[in-house]
C-alpha positions in Angstrom: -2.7 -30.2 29.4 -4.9 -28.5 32.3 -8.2 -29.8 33.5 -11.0 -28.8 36.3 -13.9 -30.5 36.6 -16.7 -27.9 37.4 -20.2 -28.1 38.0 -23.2 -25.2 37.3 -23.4 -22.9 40.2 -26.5 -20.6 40.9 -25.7 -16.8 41.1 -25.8 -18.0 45.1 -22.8 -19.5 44.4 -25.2 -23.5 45.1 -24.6 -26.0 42.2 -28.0 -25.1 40.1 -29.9 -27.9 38.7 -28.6 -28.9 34.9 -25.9 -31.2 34.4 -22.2 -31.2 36.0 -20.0 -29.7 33.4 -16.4 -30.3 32.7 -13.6 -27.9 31.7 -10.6 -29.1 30.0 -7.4 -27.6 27.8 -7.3 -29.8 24.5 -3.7 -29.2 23.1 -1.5 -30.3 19.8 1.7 -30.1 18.5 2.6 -31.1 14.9 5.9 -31.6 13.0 5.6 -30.7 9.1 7.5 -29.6 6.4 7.7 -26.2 5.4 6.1 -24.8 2.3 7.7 -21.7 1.9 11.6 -20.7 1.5 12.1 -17.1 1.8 15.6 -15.4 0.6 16.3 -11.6 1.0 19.2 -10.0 -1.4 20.8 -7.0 -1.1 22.6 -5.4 -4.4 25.0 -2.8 -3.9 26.9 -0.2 -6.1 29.2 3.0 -6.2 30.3 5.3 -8.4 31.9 8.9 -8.1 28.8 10.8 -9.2 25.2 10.2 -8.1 24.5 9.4 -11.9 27.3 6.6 -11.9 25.8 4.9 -9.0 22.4 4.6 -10.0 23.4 3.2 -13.3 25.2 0.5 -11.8 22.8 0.0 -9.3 20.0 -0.2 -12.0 22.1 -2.7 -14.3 22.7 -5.0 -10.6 19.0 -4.9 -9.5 18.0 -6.1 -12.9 20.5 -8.7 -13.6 19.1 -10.4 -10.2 15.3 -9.7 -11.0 16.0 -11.4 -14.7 18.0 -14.3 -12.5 15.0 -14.8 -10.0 12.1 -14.5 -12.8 13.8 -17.0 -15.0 13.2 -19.7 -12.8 9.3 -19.4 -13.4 6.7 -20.9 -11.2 9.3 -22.4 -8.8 9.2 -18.9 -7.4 6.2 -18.1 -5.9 6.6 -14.0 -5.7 9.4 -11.1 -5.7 9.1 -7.7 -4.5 11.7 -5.1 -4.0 12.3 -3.9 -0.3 13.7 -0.6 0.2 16.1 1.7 -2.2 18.5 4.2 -1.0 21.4 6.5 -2.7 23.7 8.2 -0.6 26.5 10.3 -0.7 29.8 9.4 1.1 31.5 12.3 2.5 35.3 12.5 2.6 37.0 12.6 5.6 39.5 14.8 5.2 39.6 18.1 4.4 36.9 21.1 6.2 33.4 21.5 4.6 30.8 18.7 2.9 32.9 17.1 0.0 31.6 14.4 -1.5 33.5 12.1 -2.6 31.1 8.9 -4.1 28.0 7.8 -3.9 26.5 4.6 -2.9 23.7 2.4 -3.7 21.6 -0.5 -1.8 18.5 -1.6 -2.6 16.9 -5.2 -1.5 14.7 -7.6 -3.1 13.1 -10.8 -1.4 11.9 -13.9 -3.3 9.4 -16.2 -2.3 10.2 -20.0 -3.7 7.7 -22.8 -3.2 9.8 -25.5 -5.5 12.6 -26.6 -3.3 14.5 -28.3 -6.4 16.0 -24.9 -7.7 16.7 -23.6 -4.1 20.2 -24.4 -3.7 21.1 -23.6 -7.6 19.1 -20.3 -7.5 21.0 -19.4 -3.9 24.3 -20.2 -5.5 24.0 -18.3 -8.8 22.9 -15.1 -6.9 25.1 -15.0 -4.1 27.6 -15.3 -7.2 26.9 -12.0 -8.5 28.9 -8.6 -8.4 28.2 -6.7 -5.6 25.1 -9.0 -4.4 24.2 -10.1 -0.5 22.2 -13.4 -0.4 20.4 -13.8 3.1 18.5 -17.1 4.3 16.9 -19.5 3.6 13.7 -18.6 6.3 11.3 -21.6 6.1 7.3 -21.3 6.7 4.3 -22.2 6.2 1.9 -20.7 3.8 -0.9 -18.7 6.0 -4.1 -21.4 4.5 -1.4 -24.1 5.0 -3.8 -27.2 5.9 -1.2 -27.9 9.0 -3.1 -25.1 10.6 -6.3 -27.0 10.0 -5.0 -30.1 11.6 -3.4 -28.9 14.7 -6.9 -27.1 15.4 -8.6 -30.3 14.6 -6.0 -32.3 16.9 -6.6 -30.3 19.8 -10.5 -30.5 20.2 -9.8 -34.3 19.9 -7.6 -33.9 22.4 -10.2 -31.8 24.8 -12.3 -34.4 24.2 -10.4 -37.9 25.5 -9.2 -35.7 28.3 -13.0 -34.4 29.2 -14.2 -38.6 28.9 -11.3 -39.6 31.4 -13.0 -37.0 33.9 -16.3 -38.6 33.0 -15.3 -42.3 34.0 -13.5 -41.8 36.8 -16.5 -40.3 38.0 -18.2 -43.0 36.7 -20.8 -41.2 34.4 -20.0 -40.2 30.4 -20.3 -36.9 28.5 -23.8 -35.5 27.1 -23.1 -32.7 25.5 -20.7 -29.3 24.5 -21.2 -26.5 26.6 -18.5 -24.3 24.7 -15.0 -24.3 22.2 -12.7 -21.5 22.7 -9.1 -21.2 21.2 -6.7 -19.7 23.1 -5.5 -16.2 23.1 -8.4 -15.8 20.2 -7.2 -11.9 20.0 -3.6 -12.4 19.7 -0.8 -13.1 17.1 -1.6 -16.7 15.6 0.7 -19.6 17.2 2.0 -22.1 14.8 4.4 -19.9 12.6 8.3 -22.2 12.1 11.0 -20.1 13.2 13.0 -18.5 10.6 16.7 -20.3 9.4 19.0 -17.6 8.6 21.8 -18.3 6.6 24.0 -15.6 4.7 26.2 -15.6 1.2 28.0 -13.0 0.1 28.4 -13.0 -4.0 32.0 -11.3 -4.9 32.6 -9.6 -7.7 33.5 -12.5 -10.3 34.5 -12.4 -14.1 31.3 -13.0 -16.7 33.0 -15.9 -17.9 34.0 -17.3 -14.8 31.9 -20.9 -15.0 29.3 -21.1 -12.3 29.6 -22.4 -8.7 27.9 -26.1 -7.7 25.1 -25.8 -6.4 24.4 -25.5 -2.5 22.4 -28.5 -0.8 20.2 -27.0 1.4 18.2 -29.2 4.3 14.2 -28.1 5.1 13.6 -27.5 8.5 10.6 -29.0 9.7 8.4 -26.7 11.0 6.3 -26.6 14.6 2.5 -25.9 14.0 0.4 -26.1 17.7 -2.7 -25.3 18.7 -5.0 -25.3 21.9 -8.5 -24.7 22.9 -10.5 -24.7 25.8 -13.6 -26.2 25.9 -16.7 -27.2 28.3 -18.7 -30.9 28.1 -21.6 -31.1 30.1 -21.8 -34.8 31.9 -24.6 -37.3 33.1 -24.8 -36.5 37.3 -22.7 -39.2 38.6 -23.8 -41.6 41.6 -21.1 -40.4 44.2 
């Protein structure tokens, strides 16, 4: 943390006559856990006609969405990503022959119940033709850690502000001002994402399921910091 002790000045640049204020930094730094796992998948398919490849693309993306949805309120929210169909073009030969057609599209779940995490991760990544991407921990955005770390730091601000005060033998009076930091830029707080990747191979329909993964939390770094101004009884120097 940063502190300066600094009194009023006049626009003559003289110490005017209210109170001696104080300027301090008030800092936090909390360890939580996250809230939030966040898994991307991406379902691909190919067929010799453009026709061919959006069926099996279709009958993929809906065989995961059914997987992901039948896990109920563990996950918090699904949304498909981006859809593409392209042609592949053979390489030999002159002129533009296509020769199949492939399919990717990419779906990201949001899961809030960290019991079904590792089963839901293994059973997708198990699929035909399926991509399985993360976990990424987080916070939610109203996640009370926020909150605290705020709270922390103006605390903080505050005992550093009173040492100031008594070793110049006098105590605080009053708040002159409470500013975060970098008010106008991107928040601070946010974990770092986790990456992890599973690829599902093609496996038989009676093929029994996989074990389930066990997958850790990682605790997540929420901080804050504010400035802020105390105005101080004039000491006896």
């Amino acid at each position: 943390m940063e502190a300066e002790p600094v009194t009023d000045q006049s626009s003559s640049g003289q110490p005017s006559s209210g109170h001696p204020r104080v300027a301090v930094r008030g800092e936090s730094h909390l360890e939580v856990d996250p809230e939030v796992a966040r898994i991307t998948l991406t379902v691909t398919a190919r067929g010799t006609d453009r026709r061919d490849a959006i069926a099996n693309l279709t009958l993929r993306n809906n065989t995961a969405l059914e997987l992901v949805r039948s896990y109920g309120d563990a996950v918090a929210h699904v949304e498909t990503g981006s859809l593409s169909v392209t042609p592949e073009l053979s390489q030999r030969g002159r002129g533009e022959r296509i020769r199949a057609y492939g399919g990717r599209v990419t779906l990201s779940a949001e899961i809030t119940d960290f019991t079904v995490l590792g089963e839901l991760t293994t059973r997708l990544a198990d699929l035909d033709h399926t991509r399985v991407s993360g976990p990424y921990w987080s916070l939610r955005t109203n996640s009370p850690a926020h909150r605290r770390a705020r709270q922390e730091a103006v605390r903080q601000a505050v005992v550093r502000a009173r040492e100031y005060a008594e070793a110049l033998g006098t105590t605080l009076t009053g708040v002159v001002d409470i500013a975060d930091i970098g008010a106008d830029a991107a928040p601070v707080g946010r974990g770092m994402p986790r990456p992890g990747g599973f690829a599902g191979p093609a496996a038989p329909g009676a093929a029994p399921e996989p074990p389930a993964l066990e997958l850790e939390p990682r605790r997540q770094h929420v901080r804050a910091q504010v400035n802020a101004r105390f105005t101080m009884a004039p000491p006896t120097l």
